[in-house]
LUMZARO-18446 format. One line per field, with one value per residue (C-alpha): x, y, z; residue number from 1; residue in three letters. Coordinates in steps of 0.5 Angstrom, whole numbers, plus 500, padded with zeros to 3 digits. Layout:
<votors>
xx	(X  ...);
yy	(Y  ...);
zz	(Z  ...);
resi	(NUM  ...);
resn	(ALA  ...);
</votors>
This chain:
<votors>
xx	(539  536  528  525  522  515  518  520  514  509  515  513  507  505  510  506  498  500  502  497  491  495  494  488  486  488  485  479  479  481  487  494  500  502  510  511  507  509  517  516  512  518  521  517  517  524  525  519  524  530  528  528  522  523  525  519  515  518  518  510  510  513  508  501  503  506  513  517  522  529  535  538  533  530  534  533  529  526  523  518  516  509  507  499  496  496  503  505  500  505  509  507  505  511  516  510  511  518  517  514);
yy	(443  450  452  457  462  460  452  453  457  451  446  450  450  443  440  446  443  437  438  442  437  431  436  437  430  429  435  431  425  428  424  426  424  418  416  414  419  425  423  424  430  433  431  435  440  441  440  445  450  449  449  441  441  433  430  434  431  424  425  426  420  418  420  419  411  411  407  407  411  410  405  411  415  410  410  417  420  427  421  420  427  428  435  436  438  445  446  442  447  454  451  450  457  460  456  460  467  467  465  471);
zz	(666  668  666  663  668  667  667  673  675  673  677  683  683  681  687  692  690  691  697  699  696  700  706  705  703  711  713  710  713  719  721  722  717  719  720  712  709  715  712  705  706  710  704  699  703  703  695  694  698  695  687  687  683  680  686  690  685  687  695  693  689  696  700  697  697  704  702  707  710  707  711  713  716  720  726  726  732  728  724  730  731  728  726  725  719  720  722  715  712  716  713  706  706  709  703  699  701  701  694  692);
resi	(1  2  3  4  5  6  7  8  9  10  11  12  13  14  15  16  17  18  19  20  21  22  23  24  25  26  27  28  29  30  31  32  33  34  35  36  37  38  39  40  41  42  43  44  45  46  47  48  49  50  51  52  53  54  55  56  57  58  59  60  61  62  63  64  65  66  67  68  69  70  71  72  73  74  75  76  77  78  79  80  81  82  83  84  85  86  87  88  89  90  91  92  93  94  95  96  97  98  99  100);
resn	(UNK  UNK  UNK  UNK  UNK  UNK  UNK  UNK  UNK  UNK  UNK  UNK  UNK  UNK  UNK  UNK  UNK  UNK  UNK  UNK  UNK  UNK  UNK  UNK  UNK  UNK  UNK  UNK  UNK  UNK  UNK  UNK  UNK  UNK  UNK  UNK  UNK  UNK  UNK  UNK  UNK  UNK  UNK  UNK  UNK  UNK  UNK  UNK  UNK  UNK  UNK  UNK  UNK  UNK  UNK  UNK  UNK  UNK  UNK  UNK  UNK  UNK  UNK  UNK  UNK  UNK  UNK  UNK  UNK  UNK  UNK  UNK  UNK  UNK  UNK  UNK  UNK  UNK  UNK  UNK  UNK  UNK  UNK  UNK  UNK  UNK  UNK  UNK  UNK  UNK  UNK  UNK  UNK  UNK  UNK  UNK  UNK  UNK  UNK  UNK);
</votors>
């Protein structure tokens, strides 16, 4: 089902402050994303990107709860690659920008 303009706006908008308040919760607590948290946010960041915006939401869910990675991307190495608060952050804003 296709949203309205301003559905899909208030979707978007939704899905990018709860990444940034999780971003900032880490921020805060002055630690980094640890494996779960890291792959679900990945994830939402993803989603966010591409318009996903329920399973952006469903990643976050995700993510705040620290559930494990799925079976099928356990093996996969780029999973153990950390990334910093503020690279996450970049990256958010990038997604935003290009948004308009």
């Amino acid at each position: 089902m296709a949203l309205n303009p301003t559905a899909r706006a208030t979707a978007h908008r939704n899905v990018a402050d709860r990444i940034d308040r999780f971003l900032n919760g880490l921020q805060g607590a002055r630690r980094l994303p640890n494996r779960r948290e890291l792959f679900w946010l990945r994830e939402a960041l993803v989603n966010l990107q591409e318009g996903q915006y329920p399973a952006g939401e469903e990643a976050m869910d995700k993510a705040e709860r620290a559930l494990p990675v799925p079976e099928h991307a356990v093996s996969d190495l780029s999973t153990n690659s950390g990334a910093t608060v503020e690279q996450l952050r970049a990256q958010l804003d990038q997604i935003m920008k290009a948004e308009g």
